[in-house]
MIDOKOL-665903 format. One record per residue: x, y, z of N, C-alpha, C, CB in turn; residue number from 1. Coordinates in nm, 2 decimals, always signed. Glycine has a CB too. Example, Ala and Ser with C-alpha at 12.3 -4.5 7.8 and 13.67 -1.06 7.14 Angstrom:
BEGIN
ATOM     n_c1     n_c2     n_c3    ca_c1    ca_c2    ca_c3     c_c1     c_c2     c_c3    cb_c1    cb_c2    cb_c3    nr
ATOM    +1.32    -0.57    +0.78    +1.23    -0.45    +0.78    +1.32    -0.33    +0.78    +1.13    -0.45    +0.90     1
ATOM    +1.28    -0.22    +0.71    +1.37    -0.11    +0.71    +1.29    +0.00    +0.79    +1.41    -0.06    +0.57     2
***
This chain:
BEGIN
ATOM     n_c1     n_c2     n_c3    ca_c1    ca_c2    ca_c3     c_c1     c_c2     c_c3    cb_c1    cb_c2    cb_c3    nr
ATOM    -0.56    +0.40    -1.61    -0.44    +0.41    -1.70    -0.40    +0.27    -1.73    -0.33    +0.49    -1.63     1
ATOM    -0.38    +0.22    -1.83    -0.31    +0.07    -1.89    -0.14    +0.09    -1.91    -0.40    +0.01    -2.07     2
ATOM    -0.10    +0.01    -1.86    +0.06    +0.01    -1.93    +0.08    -0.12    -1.96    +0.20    +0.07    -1.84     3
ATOM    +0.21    -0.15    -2.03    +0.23    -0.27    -2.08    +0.37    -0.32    -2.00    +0.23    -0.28    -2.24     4
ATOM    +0.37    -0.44    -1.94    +0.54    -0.46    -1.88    +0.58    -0.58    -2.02    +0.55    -0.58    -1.66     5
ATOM    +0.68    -0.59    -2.01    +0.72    -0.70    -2.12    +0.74    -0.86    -2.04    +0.89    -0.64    -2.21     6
ATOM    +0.79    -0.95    -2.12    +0.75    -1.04    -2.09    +0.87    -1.11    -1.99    +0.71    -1.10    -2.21     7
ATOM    +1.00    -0.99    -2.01    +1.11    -1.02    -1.94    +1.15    -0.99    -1.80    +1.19    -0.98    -2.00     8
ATOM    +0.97    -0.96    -1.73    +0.99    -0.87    -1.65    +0.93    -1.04    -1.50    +0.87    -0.69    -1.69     9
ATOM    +0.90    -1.08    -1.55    +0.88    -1.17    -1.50    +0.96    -1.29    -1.39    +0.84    -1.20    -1.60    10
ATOM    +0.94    -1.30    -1.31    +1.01    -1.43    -1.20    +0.94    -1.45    -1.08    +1.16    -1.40    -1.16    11
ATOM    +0.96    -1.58    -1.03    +0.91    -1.64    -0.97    +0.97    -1.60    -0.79    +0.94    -1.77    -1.04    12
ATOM    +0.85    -1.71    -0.73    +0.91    -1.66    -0.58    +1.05    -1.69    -0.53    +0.83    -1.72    -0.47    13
ATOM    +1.09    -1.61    -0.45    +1.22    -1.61    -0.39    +1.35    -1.62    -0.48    +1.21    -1.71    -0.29    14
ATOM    +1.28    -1.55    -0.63    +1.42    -1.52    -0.76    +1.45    -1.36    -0.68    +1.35    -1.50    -1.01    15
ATOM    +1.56    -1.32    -0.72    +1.60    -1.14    -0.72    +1.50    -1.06    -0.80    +1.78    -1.09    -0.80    16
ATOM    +1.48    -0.97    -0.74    +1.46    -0.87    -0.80    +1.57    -0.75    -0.82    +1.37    -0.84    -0.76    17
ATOM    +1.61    -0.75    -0.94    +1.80    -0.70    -0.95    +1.72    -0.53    -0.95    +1.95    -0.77    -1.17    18
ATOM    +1.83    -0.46    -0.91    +1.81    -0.31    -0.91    +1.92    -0.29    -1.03    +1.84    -0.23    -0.73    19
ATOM    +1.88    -0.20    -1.14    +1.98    -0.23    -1.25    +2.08    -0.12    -1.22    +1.90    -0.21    -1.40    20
ATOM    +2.18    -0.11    -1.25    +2.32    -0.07    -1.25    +2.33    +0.08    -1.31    +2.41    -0.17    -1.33    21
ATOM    +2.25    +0.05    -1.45    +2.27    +0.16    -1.56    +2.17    +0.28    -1.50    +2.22    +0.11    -1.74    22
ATOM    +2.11    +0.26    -1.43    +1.98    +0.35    -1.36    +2.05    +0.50    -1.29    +1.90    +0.25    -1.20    23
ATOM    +2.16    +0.44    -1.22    +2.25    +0.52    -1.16    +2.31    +0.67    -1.26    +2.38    +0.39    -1.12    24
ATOM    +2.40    +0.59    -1.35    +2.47    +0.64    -1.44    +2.36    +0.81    -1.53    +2.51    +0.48    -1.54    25
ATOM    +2.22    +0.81    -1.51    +2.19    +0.91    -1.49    +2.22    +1.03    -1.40    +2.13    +0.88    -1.49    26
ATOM    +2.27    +0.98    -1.30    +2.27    +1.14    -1.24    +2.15    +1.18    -1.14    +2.25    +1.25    -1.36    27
ATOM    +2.04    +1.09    -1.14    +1.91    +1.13    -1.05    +1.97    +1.14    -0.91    +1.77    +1.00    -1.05    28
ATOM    +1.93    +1.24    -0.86    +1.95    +1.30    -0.69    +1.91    +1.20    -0.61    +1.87    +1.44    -0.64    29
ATOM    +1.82    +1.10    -0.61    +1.77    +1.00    -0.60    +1.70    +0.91    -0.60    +1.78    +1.00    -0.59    30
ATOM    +1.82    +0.78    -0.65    +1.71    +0.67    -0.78    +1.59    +0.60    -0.64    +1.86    +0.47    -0.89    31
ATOM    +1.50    +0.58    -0.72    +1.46    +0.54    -0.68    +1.34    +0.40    -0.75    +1.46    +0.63    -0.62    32
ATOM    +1.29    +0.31    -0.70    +1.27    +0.16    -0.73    +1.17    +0.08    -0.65    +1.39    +0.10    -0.70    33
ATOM    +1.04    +0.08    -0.63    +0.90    +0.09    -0.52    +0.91    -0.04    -0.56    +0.74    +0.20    -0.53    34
ATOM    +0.82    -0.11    -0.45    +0.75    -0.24    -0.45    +0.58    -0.17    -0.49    +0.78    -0.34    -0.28    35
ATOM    +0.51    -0.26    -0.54    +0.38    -0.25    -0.54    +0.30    -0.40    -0.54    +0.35    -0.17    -0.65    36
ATOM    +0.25    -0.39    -0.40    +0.14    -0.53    -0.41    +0.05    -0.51    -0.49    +0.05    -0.57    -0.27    37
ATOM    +0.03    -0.61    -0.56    -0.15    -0.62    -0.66    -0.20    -0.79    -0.70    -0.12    -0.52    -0.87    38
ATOM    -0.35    -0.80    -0.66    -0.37    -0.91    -0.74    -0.34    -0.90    -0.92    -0.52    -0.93    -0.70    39
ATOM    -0.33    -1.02    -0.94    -0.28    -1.07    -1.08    -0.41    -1.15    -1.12    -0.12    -1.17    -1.09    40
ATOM    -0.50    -1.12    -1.26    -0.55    -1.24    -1.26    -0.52    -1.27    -1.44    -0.72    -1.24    -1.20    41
ATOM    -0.50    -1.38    -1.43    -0.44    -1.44    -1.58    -0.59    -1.50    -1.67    -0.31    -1.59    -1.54    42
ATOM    -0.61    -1.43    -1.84    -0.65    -1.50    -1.95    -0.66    -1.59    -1.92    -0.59    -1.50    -2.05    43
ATOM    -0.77    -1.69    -1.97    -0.79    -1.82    -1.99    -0.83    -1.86    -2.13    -0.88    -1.86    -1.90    44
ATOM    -0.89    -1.76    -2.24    -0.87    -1.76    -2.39    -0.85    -1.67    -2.42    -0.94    -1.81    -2.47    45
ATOM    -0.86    -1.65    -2.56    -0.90    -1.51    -2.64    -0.99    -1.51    -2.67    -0.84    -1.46    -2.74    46
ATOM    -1.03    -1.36    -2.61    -1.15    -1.28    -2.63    -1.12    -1.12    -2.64    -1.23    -1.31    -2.50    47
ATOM    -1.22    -1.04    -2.69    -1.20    -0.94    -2.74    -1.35    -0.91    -2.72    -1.13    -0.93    -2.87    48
ATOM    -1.40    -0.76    -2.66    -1.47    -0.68    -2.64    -1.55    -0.73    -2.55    -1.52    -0.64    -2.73    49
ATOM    -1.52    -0.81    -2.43    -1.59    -0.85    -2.36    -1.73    -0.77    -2.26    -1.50    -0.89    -2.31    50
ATOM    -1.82    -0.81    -2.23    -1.95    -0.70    -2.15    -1.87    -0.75    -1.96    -2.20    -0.80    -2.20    51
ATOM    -1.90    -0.65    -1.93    -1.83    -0.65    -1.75    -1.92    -0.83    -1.70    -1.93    -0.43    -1.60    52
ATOM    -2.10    -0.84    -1.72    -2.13    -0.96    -1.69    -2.06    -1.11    -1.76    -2.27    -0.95    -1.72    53
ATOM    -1.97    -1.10    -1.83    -1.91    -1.19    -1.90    -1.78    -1.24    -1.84    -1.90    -1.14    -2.02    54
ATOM    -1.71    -1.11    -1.80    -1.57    -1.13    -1.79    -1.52    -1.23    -1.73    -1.52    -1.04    -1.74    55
ATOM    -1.57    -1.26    -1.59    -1.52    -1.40    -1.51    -1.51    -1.50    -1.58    -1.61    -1.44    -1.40    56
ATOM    -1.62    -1.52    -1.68    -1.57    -1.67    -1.70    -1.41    -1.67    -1.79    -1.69    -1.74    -1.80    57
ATOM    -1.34    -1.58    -1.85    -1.24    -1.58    -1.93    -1.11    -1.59    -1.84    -1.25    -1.46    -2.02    58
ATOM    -1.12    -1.60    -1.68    -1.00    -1.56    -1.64    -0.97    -1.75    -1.56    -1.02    -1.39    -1.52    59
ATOM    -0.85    -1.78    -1.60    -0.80    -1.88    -1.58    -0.76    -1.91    -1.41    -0.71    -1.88    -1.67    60
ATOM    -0.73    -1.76    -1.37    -0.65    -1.78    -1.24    -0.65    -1.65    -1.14    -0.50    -1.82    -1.30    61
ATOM    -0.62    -1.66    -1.04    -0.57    -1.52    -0.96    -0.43    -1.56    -0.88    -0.71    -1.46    -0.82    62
ATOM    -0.38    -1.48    -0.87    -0.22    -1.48    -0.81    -0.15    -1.35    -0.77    -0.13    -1.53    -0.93    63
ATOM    -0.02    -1.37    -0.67    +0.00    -1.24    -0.64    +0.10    -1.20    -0.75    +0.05    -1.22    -0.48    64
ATOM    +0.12    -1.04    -0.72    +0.23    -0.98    -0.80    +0.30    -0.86    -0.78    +0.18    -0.96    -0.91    65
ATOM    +0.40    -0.87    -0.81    +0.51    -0.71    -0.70    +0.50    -0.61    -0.86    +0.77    -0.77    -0.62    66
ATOM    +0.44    -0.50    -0.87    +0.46    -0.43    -0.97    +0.55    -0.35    -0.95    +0.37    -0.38    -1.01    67
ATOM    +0.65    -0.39    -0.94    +0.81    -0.35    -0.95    +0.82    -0.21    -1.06    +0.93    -0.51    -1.01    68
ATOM    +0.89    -0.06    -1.00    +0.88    +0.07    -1.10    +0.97    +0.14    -1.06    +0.75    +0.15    -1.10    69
ATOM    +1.05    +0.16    -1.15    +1.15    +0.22    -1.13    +1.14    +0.40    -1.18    +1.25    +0.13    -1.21    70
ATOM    +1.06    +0.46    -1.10    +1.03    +0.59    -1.06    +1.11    +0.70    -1.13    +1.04    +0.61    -0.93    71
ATOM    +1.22    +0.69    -1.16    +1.27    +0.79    -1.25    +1.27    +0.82    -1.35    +1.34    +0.79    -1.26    72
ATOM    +1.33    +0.64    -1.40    +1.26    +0.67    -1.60    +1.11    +0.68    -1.59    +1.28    +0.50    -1.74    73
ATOM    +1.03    +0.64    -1.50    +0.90    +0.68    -1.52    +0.84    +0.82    -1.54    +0.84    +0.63    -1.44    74
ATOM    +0.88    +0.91    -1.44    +0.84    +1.04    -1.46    +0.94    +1.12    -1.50    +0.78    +1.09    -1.35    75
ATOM    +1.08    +1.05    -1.56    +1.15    +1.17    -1.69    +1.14    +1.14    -1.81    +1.29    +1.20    -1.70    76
ATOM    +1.12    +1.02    -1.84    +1.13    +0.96    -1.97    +1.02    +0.96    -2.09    +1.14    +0.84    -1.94    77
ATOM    +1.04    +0.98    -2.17    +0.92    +0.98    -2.26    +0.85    +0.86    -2.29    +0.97    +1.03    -2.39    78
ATOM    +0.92    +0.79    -2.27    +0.89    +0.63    -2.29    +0.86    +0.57    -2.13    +1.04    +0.54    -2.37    79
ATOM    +0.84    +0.64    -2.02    +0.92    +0.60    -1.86    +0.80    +0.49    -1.81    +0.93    +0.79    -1.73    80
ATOM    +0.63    +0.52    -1.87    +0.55    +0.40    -1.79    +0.62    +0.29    -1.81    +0.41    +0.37    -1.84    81
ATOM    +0.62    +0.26    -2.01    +0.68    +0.13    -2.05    +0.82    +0.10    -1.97    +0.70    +0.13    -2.21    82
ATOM    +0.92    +0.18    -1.99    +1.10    +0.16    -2.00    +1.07    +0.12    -1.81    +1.24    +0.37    -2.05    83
ATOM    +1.00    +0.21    -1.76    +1.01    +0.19    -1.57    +0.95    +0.05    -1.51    +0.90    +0.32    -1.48    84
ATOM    +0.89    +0.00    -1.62    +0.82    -0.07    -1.52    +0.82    -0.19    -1.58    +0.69    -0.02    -1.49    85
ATOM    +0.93    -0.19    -1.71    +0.95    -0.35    -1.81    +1.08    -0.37    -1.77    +0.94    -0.34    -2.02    86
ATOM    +1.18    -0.33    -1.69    +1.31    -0.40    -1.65    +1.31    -0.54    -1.62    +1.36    -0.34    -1.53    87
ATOM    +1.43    -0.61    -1.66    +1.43    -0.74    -1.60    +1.40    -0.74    -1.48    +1.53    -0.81    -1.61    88
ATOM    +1.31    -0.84    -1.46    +1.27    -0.85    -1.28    +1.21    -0.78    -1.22    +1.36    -0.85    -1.20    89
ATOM    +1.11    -0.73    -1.30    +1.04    -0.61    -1.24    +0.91    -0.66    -1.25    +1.05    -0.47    -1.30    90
ATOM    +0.89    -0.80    -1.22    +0.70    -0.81    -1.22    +0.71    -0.98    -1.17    +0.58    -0.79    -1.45    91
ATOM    +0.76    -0.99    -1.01    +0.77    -1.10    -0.96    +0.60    -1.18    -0.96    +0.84    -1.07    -0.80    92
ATOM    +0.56    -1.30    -1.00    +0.48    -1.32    -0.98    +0.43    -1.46    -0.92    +0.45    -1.29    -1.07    93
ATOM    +0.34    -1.53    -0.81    +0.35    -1.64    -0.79    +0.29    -1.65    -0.62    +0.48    -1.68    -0.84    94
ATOM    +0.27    -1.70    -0.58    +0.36    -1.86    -0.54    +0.30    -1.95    -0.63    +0.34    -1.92    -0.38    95
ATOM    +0.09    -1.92    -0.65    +0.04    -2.06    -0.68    -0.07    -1.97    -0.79    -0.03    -2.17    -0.52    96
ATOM    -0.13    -2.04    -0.90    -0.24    -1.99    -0.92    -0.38    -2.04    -0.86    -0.25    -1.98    -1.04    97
ATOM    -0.46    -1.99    -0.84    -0.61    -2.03    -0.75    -0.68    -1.96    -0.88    -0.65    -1.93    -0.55    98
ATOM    -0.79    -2.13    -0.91    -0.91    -2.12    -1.03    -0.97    -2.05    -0.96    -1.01    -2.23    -1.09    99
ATOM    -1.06    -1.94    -1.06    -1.18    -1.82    -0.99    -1.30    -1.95    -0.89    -1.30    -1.71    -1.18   100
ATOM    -1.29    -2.06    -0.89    -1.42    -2.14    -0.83    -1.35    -2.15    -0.69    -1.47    -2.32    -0.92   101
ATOM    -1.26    -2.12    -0.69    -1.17    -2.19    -0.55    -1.13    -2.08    -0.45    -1.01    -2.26    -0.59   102
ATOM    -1.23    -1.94    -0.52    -1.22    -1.84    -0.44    -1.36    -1.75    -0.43    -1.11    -1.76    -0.48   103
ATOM    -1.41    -1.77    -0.24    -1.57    -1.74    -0.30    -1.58    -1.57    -0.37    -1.70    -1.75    -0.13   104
ATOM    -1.48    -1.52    -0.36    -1.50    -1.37    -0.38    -1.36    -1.31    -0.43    -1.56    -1.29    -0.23   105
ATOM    -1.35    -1.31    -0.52    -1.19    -1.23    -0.54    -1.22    -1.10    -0.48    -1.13    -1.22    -0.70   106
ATOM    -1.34    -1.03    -0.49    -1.33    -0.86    -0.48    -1.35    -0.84    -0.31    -1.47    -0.76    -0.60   107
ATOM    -1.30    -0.95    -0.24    -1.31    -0.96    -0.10    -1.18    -1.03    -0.01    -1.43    -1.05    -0.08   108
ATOM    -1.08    -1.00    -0.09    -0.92    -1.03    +0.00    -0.85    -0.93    +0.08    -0.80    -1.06    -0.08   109
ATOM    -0.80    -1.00    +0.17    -0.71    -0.95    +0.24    -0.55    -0.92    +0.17    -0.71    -1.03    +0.35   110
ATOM    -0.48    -0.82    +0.14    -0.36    -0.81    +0.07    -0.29    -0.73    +0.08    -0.38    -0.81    -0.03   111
ATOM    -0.16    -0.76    +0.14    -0.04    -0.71    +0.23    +0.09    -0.71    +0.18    -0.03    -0.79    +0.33   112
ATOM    +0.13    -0.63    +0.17    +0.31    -0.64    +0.14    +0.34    -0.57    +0.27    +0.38    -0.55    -0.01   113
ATOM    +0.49    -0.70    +0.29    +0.59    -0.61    +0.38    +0.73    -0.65    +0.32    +0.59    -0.64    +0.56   114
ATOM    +0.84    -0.52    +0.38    +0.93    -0.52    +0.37    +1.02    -0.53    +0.48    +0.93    -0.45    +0.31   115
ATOM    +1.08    -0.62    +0.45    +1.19    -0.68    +0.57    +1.11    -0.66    +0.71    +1.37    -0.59    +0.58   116
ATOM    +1.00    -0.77    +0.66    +0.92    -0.79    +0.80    +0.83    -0.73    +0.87    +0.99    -0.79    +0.89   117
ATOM    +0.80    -0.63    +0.78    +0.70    -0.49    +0.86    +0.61    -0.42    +0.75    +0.82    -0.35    +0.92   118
ATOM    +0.52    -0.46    +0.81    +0.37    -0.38    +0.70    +0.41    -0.26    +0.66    +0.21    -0.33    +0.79   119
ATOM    +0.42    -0.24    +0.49    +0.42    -0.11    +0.46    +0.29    -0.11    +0.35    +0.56    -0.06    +0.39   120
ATOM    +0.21    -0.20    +0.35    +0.09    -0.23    +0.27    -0.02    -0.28    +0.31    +0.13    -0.29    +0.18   121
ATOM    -0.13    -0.31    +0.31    -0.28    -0.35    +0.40    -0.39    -0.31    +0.34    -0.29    -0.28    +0.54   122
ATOM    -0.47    -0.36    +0.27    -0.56    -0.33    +0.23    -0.65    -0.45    +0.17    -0.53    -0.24    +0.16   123
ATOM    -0.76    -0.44    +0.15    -0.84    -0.55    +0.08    -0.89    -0.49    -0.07    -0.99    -0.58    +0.18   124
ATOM    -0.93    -0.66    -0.14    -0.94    -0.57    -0.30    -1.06    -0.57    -0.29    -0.89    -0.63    -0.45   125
ATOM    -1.16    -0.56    -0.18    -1.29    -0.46    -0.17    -1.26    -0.34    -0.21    -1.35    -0.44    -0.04   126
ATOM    -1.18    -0.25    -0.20    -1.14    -0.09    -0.18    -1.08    -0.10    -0.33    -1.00    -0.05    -0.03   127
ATOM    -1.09    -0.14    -0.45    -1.03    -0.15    -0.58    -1.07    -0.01    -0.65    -1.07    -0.28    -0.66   128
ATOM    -1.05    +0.05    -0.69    -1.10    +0.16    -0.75    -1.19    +0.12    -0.87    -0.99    +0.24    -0.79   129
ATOM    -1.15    -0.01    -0.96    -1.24    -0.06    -1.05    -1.22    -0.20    -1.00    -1.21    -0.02    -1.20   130
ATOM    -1.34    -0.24    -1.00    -1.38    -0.39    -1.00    -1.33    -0.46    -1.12    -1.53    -0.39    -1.01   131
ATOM    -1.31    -0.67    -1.09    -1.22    -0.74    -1.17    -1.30    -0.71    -1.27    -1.18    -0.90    -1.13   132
ATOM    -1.46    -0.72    -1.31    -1.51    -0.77    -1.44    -1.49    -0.62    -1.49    -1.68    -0.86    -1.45   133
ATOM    -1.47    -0.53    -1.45    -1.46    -0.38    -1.53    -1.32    -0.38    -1.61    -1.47    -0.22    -1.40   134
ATOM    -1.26    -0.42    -1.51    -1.12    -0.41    -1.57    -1.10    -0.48    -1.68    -1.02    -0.45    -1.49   135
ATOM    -1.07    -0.65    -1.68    -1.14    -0.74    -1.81    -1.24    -0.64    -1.90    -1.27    -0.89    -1.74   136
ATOM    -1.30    -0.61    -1.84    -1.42    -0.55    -1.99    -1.34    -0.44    -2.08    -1.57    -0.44    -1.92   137
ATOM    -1.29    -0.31    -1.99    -1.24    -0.24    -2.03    -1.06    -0.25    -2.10    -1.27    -0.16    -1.93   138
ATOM    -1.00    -0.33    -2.06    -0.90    -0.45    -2.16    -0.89    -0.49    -2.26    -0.90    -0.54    -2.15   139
ATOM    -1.05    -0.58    -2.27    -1.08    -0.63    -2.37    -1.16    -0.54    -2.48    -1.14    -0.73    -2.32   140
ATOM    -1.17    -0.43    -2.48    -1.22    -0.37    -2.55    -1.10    -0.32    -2.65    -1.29    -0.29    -2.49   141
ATOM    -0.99    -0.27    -2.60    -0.91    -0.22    -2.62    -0.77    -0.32    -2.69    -0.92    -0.15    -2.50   142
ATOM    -0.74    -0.46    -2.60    -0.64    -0.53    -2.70    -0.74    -0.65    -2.76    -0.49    -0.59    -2.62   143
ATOM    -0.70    -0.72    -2.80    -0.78    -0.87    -2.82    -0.64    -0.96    -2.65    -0.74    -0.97    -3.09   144
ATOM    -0.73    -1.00    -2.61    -0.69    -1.12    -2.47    -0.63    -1.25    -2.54    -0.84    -1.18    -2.35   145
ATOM    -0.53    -1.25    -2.50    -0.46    -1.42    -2.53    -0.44    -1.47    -2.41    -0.30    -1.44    -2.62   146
ATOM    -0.47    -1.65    -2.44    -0.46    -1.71    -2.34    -0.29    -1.67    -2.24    -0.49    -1.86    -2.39   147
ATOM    -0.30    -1.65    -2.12    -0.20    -1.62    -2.09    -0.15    -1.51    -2.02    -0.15    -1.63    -2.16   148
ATOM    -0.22    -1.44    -2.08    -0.22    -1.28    -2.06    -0.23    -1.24    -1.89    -0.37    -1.20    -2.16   149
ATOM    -0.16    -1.17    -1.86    -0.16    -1.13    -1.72    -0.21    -0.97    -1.68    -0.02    -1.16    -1.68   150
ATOM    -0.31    -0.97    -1.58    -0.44    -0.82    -1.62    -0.36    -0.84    -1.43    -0.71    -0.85    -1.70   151
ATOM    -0.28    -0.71    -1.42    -0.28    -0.65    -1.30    -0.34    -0.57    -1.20    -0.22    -0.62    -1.30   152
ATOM    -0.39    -0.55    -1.09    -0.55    -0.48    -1.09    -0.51    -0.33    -0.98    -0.70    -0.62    -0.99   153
ATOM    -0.41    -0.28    -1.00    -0.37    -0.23    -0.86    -0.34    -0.20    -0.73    -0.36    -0.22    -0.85   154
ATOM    -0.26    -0.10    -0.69    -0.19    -0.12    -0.55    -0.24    -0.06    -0.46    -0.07    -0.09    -0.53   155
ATOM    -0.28    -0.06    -0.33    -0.32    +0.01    -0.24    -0.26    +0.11    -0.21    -0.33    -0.04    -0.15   156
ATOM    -0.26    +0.20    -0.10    -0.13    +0.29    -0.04    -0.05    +0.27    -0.02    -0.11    +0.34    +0.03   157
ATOM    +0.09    +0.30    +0.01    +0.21    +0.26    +0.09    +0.30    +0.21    +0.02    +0.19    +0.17    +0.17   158
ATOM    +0.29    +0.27    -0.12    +0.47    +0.17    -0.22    +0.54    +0.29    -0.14    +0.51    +0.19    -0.48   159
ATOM    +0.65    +0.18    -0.16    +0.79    +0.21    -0.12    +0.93    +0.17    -0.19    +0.80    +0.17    +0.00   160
ATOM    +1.04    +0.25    -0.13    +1.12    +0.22    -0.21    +1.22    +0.08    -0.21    +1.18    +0.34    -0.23   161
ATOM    +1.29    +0.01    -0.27    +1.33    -0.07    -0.23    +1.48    -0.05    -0.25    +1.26    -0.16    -0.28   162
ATOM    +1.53    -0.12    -0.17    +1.74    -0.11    -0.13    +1.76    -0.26    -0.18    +1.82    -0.09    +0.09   163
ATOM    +1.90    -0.27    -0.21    +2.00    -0.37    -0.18    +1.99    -0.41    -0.07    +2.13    -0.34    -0.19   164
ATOM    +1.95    -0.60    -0.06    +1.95    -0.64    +0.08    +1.80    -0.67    +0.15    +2.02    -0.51    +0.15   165
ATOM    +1.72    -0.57    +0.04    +1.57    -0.58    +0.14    +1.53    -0.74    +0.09    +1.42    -0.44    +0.08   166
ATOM    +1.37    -0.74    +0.19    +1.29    -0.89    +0.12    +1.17    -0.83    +0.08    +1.25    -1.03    +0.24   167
ATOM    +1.14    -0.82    -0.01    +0.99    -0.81    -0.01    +0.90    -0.93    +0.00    +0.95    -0.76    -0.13   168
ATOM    +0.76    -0.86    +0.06    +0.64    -1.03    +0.03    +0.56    -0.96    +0.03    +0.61    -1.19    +0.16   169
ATOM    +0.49    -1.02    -0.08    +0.33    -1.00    -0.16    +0.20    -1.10    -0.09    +0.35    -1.08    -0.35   170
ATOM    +0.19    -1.08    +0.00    +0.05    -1.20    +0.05    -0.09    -1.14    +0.03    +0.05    -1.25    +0.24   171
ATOM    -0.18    -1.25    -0.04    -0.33    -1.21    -0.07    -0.35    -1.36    +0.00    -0.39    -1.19    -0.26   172
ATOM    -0.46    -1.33    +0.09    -0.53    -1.42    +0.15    -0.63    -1.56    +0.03    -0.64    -1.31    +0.24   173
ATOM    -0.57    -1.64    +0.12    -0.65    -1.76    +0.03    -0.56    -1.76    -0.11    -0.83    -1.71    -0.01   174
ATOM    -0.44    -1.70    -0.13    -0.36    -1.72    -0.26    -0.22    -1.78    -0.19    -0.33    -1.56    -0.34   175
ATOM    -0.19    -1.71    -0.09    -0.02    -1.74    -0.06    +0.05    -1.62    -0.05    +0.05    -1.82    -0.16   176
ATOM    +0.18    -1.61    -0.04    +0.30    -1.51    +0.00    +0.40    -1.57    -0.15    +0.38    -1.55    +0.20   177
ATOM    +0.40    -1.43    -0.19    +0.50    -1.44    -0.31    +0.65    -1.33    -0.21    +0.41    -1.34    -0.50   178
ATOM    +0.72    -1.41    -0.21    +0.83    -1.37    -0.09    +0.97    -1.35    -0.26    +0.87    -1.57    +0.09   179
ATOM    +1.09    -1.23    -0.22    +1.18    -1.18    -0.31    +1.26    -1.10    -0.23    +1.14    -1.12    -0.42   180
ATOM    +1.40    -1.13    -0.30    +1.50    -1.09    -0.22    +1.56    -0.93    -0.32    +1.61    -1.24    -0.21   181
ATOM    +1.58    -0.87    -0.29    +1.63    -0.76    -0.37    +1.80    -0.71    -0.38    +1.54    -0.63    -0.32   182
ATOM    +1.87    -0.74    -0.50    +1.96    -0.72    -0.54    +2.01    -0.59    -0.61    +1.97    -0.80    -0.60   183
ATOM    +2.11    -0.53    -0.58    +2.20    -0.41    -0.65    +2.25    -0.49    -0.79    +2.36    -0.36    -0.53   184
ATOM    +2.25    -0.43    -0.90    +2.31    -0.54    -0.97    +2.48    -0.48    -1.02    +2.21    -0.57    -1.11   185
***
């Protein structure tokens, strides 16, 4: 499945991730708002229809990322992949980027999220359901890639939801800890 976050969804380590206000004002029995660990790997030009043996060379970078989803508008909304999952502050990303040469294997990390201190996530991106260059391929078939572009690869088991007060941290081995504080707004 592809979705698109917008570009406002974006911030860095140890910014809020705000829990929005207006979410409430629905009525859901309850709201709810998951963390999701995932490697990030970022465009390095444009390209369009790429073959799976190609893809690596196009990718500038790997990095962590919290695919932040706000679960309600997602599965009531007609619009809910886009509207749930493009909120401000809903796609923390960072600490550092690491060139594809500076990692002998991306499809061989260790990659963990916990919340306030305690594993609710564990897995390696051995276990990916699609491999990095499939993904790139199958992407690139579909938009034209600009430099920049950020291809999210997804989450293991174990999202959860997130409160006022929590911390989340995103760590991929050999990348770093993308660490966030979570706000009520």
């Amino acid at each position: 499945m592809l979705f698109v976050k917008t570009p406002n969804v974006l911030i860095g380590p140890d910014q809020p991730i705000i829990l929005p206000r207006f979410v409430n004002a629905y009525g859901f029995e309850n709201v709810r708002t998951d963390y999701e660990a995932e490697l990030a790997l970022i465009i390095n030009d444009r390209v369009k229809n790429l073959d799976e043996n190609e893809a690596m060379e196009h990718i500038f970078g790997f990095t962590c990322f919290n695919d932040i989803s706000q679960r309600n508008l997602q599965k009531t909304d007609k619009a809910g992949w886009f509207r749930g999952k493009s909120l401000d502050t809903f796609g923390p990303i960072g600490p550092i980027i690491i060139p594809p040469h500076a990692l002998e294997d991306p499809q061989n990390l260790e990659i963990t999220c916990r919340l306030n201190d305690q594993v609710v996530q564990h897995s390696n991106t051995r276990h990916m359901l699609f491999k990095i260059p499939e993904i790139v391929a199958y992407v690139s078939k579909n938009f034209t890639l600009e430099p920049g572009d950020i291809i999210i690869t997804g989450t293991p088991s174990g999202v959860g939801p997130l409160q006022d007060g929590d911390v989340v941290e995103v760590e991929i081995d050999k990348i770093g800890t993308l660490r966030n504080p979570v706000k009520a707004e």
